[in-house]
C-alpha positions as CSV (number, residue, x, y, z in Angstrom):
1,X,-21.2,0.9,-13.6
2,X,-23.6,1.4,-16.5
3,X,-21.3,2.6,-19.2
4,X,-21.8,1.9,-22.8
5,X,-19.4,-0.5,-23.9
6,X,-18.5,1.6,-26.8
7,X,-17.6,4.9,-24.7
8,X,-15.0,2.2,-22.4
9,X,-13.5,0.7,-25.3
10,X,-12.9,4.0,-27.3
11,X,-11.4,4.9,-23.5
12,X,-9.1,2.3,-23.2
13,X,-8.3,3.0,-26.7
14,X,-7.1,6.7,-25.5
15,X,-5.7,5.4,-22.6
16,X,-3.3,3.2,-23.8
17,X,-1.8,5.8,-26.7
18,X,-1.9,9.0,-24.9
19,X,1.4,8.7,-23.6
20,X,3.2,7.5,-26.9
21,X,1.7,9.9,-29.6
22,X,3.1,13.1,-28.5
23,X,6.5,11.4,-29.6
24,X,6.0,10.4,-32.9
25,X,6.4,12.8,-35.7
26,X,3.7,12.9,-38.5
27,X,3.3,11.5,-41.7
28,X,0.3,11.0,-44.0
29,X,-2.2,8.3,-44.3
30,X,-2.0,5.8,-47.0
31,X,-4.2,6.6,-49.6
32,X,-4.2,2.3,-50.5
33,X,-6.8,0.5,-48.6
34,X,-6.0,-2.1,-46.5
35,X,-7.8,-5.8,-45.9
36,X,-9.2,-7.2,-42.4
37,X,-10.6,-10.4,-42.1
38,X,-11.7,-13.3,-40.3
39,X,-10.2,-16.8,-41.8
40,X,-11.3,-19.5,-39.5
41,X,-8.8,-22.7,-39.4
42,X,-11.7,-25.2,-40.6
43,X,-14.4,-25.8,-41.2
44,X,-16.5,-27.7,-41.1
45,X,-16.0,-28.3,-37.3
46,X,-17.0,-31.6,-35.5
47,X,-18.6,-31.0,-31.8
48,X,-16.9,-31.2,-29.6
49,X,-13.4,-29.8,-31.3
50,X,-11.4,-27.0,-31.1
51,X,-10.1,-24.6,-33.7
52,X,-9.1,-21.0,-34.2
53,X,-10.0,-18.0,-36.1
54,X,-6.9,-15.8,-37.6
55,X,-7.9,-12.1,-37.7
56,X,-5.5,-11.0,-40.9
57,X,-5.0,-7.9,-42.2
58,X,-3.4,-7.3,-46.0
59,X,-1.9,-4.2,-47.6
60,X,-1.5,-1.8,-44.4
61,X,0.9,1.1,-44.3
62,X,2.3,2.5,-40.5
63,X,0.0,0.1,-38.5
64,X,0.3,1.1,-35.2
65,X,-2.9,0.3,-33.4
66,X,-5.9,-1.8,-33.7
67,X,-9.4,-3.1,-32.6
68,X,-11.9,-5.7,-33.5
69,X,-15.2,-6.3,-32.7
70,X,-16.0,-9.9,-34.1
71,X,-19.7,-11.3,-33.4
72,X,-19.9,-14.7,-33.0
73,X,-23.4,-17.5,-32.4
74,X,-22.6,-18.1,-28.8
75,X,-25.1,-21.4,-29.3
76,X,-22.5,-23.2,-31.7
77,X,-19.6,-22.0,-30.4
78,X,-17.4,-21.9,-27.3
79,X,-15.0,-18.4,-27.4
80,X,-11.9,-20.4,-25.1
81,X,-9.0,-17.5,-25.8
82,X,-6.8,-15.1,-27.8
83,X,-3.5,-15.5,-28.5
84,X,-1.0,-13.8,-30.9
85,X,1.5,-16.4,-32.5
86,X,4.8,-16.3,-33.5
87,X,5.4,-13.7,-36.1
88,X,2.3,-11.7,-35.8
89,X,2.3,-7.8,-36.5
90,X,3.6,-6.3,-33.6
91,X,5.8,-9.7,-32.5
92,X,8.7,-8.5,-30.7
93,X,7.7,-5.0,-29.7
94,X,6.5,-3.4,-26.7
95,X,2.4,-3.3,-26.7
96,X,-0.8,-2.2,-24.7
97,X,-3.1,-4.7,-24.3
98,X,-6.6,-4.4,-23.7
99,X,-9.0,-6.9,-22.9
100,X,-10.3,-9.6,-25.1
101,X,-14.0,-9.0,-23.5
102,X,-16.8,-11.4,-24.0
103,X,-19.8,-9.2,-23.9
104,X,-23.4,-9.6,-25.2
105,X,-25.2,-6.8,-26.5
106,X,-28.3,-6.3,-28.8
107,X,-26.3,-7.5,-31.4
108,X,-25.4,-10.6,-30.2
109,X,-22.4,-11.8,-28.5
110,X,-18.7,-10.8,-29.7
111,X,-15.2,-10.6,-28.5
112,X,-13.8,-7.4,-28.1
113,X,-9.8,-6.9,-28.4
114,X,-7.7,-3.6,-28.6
115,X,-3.4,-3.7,-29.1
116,X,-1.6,-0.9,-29.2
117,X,2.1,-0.1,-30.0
118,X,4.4,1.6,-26.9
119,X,7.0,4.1,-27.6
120,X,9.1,4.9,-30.4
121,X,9.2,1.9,-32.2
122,X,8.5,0.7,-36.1
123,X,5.1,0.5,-37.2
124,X,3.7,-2.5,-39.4
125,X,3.5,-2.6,-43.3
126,X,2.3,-5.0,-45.0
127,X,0.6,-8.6,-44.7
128,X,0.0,-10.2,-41.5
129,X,-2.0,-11.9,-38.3
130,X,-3.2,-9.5,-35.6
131,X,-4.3,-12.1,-33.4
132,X,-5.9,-15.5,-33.2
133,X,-9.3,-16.3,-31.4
134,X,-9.6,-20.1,-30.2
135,X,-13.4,-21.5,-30.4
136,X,-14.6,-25.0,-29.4
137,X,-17.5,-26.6,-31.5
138,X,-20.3,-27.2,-28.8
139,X,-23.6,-28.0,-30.8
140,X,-24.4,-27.9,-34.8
141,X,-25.1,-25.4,-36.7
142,X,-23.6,-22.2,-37.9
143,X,-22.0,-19.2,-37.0
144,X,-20.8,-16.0,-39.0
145,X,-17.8,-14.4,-37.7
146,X,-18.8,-10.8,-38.6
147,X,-16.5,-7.7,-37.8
148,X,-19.0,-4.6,-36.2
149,X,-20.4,-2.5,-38.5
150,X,-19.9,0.9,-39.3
151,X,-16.1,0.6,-39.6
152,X,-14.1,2.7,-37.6
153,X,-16.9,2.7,-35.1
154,X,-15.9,-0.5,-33.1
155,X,-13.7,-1.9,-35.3
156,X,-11.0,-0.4,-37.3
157,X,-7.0,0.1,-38.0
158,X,-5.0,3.2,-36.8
159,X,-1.8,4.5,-37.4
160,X,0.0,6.6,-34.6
161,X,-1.7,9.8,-35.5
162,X,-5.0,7.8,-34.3
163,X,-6.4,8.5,-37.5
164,X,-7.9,5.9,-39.1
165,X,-6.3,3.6,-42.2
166,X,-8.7,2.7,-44.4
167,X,-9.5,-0.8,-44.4
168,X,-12.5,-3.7,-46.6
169,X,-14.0,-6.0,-43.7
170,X,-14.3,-9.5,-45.4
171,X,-16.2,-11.8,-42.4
172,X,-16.1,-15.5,-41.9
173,X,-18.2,-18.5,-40.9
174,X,-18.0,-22.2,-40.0
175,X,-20.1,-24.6,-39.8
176,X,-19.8,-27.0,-36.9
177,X,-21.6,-31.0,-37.2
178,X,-22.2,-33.6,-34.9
179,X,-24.4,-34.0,-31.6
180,X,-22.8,-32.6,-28.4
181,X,-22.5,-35.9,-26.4
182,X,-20.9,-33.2,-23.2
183,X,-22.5,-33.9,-20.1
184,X,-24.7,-31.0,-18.9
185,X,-23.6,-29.2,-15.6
186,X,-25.0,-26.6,-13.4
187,X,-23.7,-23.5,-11.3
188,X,-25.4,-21.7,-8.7
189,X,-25.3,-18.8,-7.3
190,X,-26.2,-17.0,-3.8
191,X,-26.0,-13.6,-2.1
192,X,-25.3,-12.8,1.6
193,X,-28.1,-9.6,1.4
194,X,-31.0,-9.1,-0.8
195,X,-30.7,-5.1,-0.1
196,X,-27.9,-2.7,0.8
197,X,-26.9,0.7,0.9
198,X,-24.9,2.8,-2.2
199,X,-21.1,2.2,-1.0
200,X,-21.9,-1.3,0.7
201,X,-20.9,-4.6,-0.8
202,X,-22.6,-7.8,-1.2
203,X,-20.6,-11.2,-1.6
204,X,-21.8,-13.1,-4.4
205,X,-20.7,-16.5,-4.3
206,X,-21.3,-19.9,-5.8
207,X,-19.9,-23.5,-7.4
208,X,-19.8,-25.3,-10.6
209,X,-21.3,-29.0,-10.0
210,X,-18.8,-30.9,-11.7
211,X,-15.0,-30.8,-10.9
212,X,-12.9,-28.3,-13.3
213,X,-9.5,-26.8,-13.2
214,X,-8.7,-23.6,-11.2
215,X,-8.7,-20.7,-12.4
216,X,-11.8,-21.3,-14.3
217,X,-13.9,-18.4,-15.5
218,X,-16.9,-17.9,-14.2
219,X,-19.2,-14.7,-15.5
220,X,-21.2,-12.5,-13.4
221,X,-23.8,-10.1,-15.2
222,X,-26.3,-8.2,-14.9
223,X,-29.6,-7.1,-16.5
224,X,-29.8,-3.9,-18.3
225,X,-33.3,-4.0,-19.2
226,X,-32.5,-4.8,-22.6
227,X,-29.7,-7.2,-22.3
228,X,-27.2,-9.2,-20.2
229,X,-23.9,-6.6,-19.6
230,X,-20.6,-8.3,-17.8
231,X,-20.5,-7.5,-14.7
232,X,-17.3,-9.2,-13.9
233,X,-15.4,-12.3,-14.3
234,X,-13.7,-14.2,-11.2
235,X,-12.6,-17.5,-11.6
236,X,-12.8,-20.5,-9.6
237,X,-10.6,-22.5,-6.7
238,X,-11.8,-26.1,-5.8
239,X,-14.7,-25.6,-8.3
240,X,-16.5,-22.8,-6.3
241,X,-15.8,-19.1,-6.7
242,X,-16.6,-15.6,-5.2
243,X,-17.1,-11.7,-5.9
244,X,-17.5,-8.8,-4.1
245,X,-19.6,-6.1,-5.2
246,X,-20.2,-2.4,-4.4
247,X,-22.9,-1.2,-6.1
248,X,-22.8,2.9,-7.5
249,X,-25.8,2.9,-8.3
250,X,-29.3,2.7,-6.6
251,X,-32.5,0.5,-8.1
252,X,-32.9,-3.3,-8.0
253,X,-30.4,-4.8,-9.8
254,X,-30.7,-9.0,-11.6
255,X,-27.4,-10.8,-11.7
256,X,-26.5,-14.2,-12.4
257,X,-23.5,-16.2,-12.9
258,X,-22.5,-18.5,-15.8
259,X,-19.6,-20.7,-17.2
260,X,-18.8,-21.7,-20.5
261,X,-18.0,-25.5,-19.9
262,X,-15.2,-26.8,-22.2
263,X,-14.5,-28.3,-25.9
264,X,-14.7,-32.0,-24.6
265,X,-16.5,-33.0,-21.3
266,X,-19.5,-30.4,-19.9
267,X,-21.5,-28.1,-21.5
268,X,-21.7,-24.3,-20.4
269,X,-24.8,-23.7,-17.2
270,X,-26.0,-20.5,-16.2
271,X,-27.6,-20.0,-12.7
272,X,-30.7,-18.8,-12.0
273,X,-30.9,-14.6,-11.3
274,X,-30.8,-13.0,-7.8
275,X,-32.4,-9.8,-7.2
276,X,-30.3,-7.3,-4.9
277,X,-32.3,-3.9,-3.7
278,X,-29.6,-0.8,-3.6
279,X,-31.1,1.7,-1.5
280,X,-29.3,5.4,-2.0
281,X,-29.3,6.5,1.4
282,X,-28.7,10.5,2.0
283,X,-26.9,10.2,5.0
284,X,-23.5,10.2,5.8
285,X,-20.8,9.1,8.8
286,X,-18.3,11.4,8.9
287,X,-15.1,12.0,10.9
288,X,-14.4,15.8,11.3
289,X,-12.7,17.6,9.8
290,X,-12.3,15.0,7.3
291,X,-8.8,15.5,6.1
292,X,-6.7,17.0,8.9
293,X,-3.0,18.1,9.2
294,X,-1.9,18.5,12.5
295,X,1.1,20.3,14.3
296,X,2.7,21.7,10.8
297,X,2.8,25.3,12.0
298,X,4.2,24.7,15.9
299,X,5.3,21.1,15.7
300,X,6.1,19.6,18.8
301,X,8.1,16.0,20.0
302,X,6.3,12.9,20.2
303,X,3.8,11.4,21.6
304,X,2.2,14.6,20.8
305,X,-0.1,17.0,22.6
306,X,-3.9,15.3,22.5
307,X,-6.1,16.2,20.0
308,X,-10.4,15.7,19.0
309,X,-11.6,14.4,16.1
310,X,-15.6,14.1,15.8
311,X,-17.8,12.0,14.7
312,X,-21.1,13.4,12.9
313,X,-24.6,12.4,10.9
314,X,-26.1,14.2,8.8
315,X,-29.0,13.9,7.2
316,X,-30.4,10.9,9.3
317,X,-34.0,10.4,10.2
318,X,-35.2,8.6,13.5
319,X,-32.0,8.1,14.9
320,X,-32.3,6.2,18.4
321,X,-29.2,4.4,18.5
322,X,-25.9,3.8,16.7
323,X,-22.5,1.9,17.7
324,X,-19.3,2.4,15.7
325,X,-16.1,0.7,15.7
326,X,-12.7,3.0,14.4
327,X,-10.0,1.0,13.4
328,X,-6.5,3.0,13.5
329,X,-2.6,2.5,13.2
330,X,-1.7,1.9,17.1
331,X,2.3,2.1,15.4
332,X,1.2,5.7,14.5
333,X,-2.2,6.6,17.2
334,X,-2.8,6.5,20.8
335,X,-6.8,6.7,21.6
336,X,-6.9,8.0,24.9
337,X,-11.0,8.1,25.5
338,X,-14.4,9.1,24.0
339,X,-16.9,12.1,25.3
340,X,-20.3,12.8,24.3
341,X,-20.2,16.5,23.9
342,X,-23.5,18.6,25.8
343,X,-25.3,19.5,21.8
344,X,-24.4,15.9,20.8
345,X,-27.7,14.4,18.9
346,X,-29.3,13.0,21.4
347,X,-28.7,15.6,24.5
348,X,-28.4,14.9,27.9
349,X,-31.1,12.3,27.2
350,X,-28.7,9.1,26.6
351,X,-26.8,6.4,28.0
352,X,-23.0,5.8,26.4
353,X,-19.8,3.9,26.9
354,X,-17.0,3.0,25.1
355,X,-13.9,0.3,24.6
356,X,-10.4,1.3,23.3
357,X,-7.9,-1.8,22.1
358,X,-4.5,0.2,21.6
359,X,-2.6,-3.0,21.0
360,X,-4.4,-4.2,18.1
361,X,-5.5,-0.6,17.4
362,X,-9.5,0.3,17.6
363,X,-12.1,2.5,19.4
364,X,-15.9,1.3,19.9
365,X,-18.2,3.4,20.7
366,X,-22.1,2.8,22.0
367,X,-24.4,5.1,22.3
368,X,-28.7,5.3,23.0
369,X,-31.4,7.7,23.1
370,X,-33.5,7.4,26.3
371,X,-36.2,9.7,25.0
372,X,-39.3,8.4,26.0
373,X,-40.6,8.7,21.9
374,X,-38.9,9.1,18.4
375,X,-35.1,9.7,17.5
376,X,-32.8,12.2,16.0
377,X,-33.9,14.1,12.7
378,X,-31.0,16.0,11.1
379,X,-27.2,16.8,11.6
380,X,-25.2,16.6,14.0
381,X,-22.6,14.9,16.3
382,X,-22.1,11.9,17.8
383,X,-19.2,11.9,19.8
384,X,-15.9,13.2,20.2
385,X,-12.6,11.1,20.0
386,X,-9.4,12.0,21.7
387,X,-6.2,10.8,20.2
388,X,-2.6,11.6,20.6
389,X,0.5,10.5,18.1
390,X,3.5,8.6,19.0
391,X,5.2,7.4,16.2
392,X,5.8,9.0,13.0
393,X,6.3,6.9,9.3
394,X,8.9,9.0,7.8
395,X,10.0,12.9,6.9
396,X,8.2,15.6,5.0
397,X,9.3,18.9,5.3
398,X,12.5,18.0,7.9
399,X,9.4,16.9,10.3
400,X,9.1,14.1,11.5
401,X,5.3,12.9,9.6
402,X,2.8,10.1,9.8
403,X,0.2,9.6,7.5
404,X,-2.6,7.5,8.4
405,X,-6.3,6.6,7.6
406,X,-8.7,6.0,10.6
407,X,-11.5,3.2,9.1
408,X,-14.8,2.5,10.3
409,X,-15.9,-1.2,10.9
410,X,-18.8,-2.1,8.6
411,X,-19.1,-5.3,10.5
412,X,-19.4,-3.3,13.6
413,X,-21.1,-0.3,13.0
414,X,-24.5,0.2,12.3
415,X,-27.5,2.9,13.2
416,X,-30.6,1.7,14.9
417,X,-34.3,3.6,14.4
418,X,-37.0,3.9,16.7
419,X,-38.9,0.5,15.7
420,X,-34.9,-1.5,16.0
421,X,-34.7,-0.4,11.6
422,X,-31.4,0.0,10.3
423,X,-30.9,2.8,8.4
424,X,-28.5,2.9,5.8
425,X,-25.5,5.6,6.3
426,X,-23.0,6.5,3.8
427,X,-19.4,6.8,5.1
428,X,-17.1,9.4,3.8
429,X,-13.6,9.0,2.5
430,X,-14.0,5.2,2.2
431,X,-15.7,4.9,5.7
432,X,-13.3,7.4,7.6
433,X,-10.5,9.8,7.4
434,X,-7.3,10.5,6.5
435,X,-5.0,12.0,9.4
436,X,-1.8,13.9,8.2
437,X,0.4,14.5,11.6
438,X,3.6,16.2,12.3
439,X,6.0,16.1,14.8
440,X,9.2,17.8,15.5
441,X,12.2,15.9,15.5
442,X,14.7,15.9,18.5
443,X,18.3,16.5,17.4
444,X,21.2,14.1,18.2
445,X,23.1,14.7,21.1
446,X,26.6,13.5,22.5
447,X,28.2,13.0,26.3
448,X,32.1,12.4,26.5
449,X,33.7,10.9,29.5
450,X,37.3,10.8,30.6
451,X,39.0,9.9,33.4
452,X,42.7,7.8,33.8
453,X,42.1,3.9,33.1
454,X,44.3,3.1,35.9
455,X,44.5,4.9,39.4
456,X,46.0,3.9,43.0
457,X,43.9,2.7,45.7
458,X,43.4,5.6,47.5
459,X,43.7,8.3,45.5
460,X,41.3,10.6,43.9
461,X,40.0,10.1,40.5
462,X,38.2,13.1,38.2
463,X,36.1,12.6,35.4
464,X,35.4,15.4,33.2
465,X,32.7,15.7,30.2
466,X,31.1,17.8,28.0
467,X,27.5,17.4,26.3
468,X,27.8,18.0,22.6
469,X,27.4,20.0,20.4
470,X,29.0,22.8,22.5
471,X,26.2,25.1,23.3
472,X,23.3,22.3,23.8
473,X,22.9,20.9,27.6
474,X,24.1,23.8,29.2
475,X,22.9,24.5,32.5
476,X,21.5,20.5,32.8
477,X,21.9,17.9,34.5
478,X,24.4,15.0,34.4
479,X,24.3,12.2,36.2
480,X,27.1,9.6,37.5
481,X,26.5,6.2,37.6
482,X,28.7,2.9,38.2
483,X,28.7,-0.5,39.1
484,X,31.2,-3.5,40.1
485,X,30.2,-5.9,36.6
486,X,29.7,-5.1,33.3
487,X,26.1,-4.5,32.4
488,X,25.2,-5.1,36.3
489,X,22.4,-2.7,38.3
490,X,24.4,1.0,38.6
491,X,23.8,3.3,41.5
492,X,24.2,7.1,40.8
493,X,27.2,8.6,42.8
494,X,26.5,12.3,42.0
495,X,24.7,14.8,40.0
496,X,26.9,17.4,38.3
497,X,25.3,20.9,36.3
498,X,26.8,21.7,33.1
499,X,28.5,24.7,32.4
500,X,28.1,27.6,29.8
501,X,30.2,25.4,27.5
502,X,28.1,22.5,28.2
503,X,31.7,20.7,30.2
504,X,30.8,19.1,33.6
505,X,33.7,17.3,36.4
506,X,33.2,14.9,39.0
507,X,35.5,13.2,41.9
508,X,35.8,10.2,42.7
509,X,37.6,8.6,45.9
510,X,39.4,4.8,44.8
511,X,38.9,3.4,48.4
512,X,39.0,0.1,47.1
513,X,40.3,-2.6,45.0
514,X,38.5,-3.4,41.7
515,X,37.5,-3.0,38.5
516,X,34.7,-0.2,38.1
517,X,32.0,0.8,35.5
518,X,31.5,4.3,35.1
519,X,28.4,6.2,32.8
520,X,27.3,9.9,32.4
521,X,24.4,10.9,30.9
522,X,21.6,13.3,30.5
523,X,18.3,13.2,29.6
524,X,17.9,15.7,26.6
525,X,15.3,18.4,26.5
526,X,12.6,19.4,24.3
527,X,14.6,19.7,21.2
528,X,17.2,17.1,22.0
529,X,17.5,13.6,22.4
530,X,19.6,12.4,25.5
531,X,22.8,10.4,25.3
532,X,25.6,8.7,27.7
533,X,29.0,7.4,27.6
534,X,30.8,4.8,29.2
535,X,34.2,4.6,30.9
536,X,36.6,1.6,33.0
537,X,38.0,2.6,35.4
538,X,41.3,-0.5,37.3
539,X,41.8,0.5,41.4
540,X,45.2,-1.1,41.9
541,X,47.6,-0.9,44.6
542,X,50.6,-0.2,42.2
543,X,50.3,1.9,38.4
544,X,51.9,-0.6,36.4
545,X,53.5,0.4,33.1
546,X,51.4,0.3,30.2
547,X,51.6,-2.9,28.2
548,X,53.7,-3.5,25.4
549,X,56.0,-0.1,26.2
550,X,59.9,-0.7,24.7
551,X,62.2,0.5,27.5
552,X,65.6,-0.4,25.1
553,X,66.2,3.2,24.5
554,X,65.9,4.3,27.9
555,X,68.7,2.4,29.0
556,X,70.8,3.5,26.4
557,X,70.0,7.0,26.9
558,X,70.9,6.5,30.6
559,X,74.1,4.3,29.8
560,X,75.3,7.0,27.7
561,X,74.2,9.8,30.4
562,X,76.0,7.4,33.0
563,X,79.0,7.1,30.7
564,X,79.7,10.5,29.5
565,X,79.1,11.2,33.7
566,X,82.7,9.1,34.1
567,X,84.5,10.5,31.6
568,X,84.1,13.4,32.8
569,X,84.9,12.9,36.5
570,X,88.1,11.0,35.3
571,X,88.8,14.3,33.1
572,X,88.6,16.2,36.0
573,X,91.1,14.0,38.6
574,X,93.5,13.5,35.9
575,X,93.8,17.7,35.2
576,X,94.0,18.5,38.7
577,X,96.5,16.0,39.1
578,X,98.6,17.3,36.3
579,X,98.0,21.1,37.4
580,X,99.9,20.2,40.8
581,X,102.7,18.7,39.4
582,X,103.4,21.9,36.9
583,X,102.6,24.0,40.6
């Protein structure tokens, strides 16, 4: 939390240019040196007025990033924003922006800005704005606009090399008249725990007394021991607004919140300090193994086989009682129950129970010593949990593979002492674990089903099949079910076993009238999912020709059959007839 600010800007600096330098070819740095300064738009100002400070620069070669730090009295002036106008340096190009900051240090107060050019693009050359910083007048007197000193420190002008282009700071000042007639306000500030542990949080809230806009910033800082340093800065919604912290670092820590009013109607408050106690505990809540990939080397279908994951302490002193609360994916987990192993940390000396929500997805577990004196001093476990998976979130290595974090419930967890204490605890892997499962996935199957569409009452009907791909389902299985209506309750008419070619048959007597709904399936194995197919099946008392068949050529065929039949037979009579009278 405590880094200098000079070691974050020079960061954000590197940041932003690391991945554009490598494609920029060199060239060398002007020898000319170039101007910065700080021209404010008037001056001087009347309280409570607005006006702007242009940060120029003059006579730079291959500009291609840049960062001012430019001190300002925080006592007559209001710092309200940054903007970069129309036709400023980089205007139209891709850039990294970071900040502006508004930090205090032994200095003073300044704002802090760094821009930076992306990709392959032209640098700068010339005269130009890099940016400009709106102030609004809030009480007389005056205030020097003064870049950081040494250059190139804080301040400076780079070209895409990051080396530095040389560059004469010329500062500014203004003057600002005139009472401030703004109506003082106030903000205030409050904490929902005076003391927590290293990787807790602490909800710092508060409200502005007056109404403003929102979105309105409100600063939250802390005490150094030298100076005020920006914590961080949330902004407002119906005038009040709200933080959550996590402290990194044990030791009391002083915070307090302020706003900076506006140019025409309040003046800026700042709320009294809060102290917060971090306490750095040394121990630790711990699901084991922490990280844990399961089923990779002999994965198996879902849900899969159950498996344990334990809960441990370490490093805890006068443990008598703890209660936690897992929170997991009940798409992804299944918790099945919760034992107290026999070297858990309070032996056989203990009572314990435990409730499992698999709908909304959570595990809580109680436990207490009922040693007659002291608690637990050391390492060791808690519990165990049993779990099982039975659903997966997508594929990694053609397995089916879930990945999942199991979460402890700060709100409902907590370690007791002895005298009813709390103690701290740390939790690991942002309070739990990270579960990497794999299944197997089943293959796709197939089932055909045939059979005529159309049969005579009384006849017998066969259905063959075959499960598919050939080779899978043989030797199972398949079952024959129909029913009177589509989609009504079917009753299973026979069982059938595949053969080595996976093909199966069944028979059927058509006793009676009707329309009949026939389905085979079977229920797939370990390695394959089940399927069915459907088939109709018309009892009538006549087969009726199929719809829509064109008998035309059919009774031409036999007219011409019929035809050439005559012909013939007349042939015949008249030969035999002539034969006799030659005889």
């Amino acid at each position: 939390m405590k880094f200098p600010v000079q070691t974050l800007a020079k960061g954000m600096l590197l940041m932003i240019l690391i991945s554009t330098i490598l494609s920029f070819r060199a060239i060398p740095v002007s020898a000319s040196t170039a101007q910065l300064s700080a021209i404010p738009s008037t001056s001087p100002v009347t309280v409570p007025n607005q006006f702007y400070v242009d940060i120029n620069v003059t006579g730079v070669t291959d500009l291609f990033s840049w960062q001012i730090k430019l001190y300002y009295n925080p006592t007559a002036l209001l710092w309200t924003n940054v903007t970069f106008p129309p036709g400023y340096v980089f205007y139209g190009k891709p850039v990294s922006i970071g900040g502006p900051n508004n930090e205090t240090d032994s200095d003073g107060t300044f704002i802090l800005l760094t821009v930076a050019l992306q990709g392959d693009v032209a640098r700068f050359n010339g005269d130009g704005i890099l940016c400009r910083i709106y102030f609004g007048a809030q009480a007389a007197g005056t205030s020097a606009l003064n870049f950081s000193r040494p250059y190139d420190d804080w301040t400076y002008l780079q070209n895409y090399d990051l080396i530095t282009i040389l560059a004469e700071l010329v500062d500014g000042s203004v003057t600002t008249q005139g009472a401030d007639t703004r109506a003082p306000t106030e903000i205030s500030i409050y904490v929902d725990k005076s003391s927590l542990v290293t990787g807790d949080s602490v909800n710092i809230s508060g409200a502005i007394n007056v109404t403003v806009p929102n979105d309105t910033p409100v600063y939250i800082e802390y005490w150094t021991g030298i100076t005020w340093h920006s914590l961080a800065t949330t902004n407002t919604t119906n005038n009040s607004y709200e933080y959550i912290w996590m402290p990194s670092e044990g030791g009391t820590q002083k915070i307090r919140a302020k706003w900076g009013g506006d140019a025409v109607y309040y003046k800026p408050a700042t709320s009294e300090e809060k102290i917060i106690t971090v306490i750095v505990s040394e121990a630790w809540l711990k699901i084991q193994p922490n990280i844990k990939v399961l089923f990779k080397d002999n994965p198996k279908p879902l849900p899969t086989a159950p498996f344990n994951l334990n809960v441990t302490i370490e490093n805890v002193t006068d443990l008598y009682r703890w209660k936690f609360k897992l929170n997991f994916d009940p798409v992804i987990l299944e918790a099945l129950n919760a034992t107290i192993p026999t070297d858990n940390v309070f032996g056989a000396d203990h009572e314990f129970d435990y409730l499992i929500d698999n709908v909304q997805g959570s595990i809580q577990v109680n436990a207490n010593s009922t040693a007659p004196t002291g608690g637990f001093n050391g390492t060791g476990i808690l519990c165990q949990v049993t779990f099982r998976s039975i659903g997966y979130s997508g594929l990694k290595d053609d397995l089916s593979y879930a990945e999942t974090l199991l979460r402890f419930d700060r709100t409902a967890t907590n370690l007791k002492n002895s005298t009813d204490t709390t103690i701290y605890v740390n939790y690991e892997e942002e309070y739990g674990c990270w579960l990497g499962i794999y299944s197997a996935r089943k293959a796709v199957s197939g089932i055909t089903l045939e059979a005529p569409a159309e049969v005579k009452i009384g006849s017998v009907v066969n259905f063959t099949g075959q499960v598919t791909p050939t080779g899978v389902g043989t030797h199972v299985n398949v079952t024959l079910r129909n029913s009177t209506s589509s989609g009504g309750a079917q009753q299973v008419l026979a069982v059938s076993e595949t053969d080595n070619e996976s093909r199966f048959t069944f028979s059927w007597n058509a006793d009676t009238l009707g329309t009949y709904y026939f389905n085979a399936s079977w229920a797939g194995d370990e390695v394959n999912d089940g399927a069915s197919a459907a088939k109709t099946v018309h009892v009538v008392e006549e087969i009726t020709p199929e719809a829509g068949t064109d008998y035309t050529l059919y009774i031409v065929i036999g007219a011409v059959v019929v035809a050439v039949v005559v012909a013939i037979v007349v042939y015949l009579k008249k030969f035999r007839h002539t034969r006799g009278k030659l005889d």
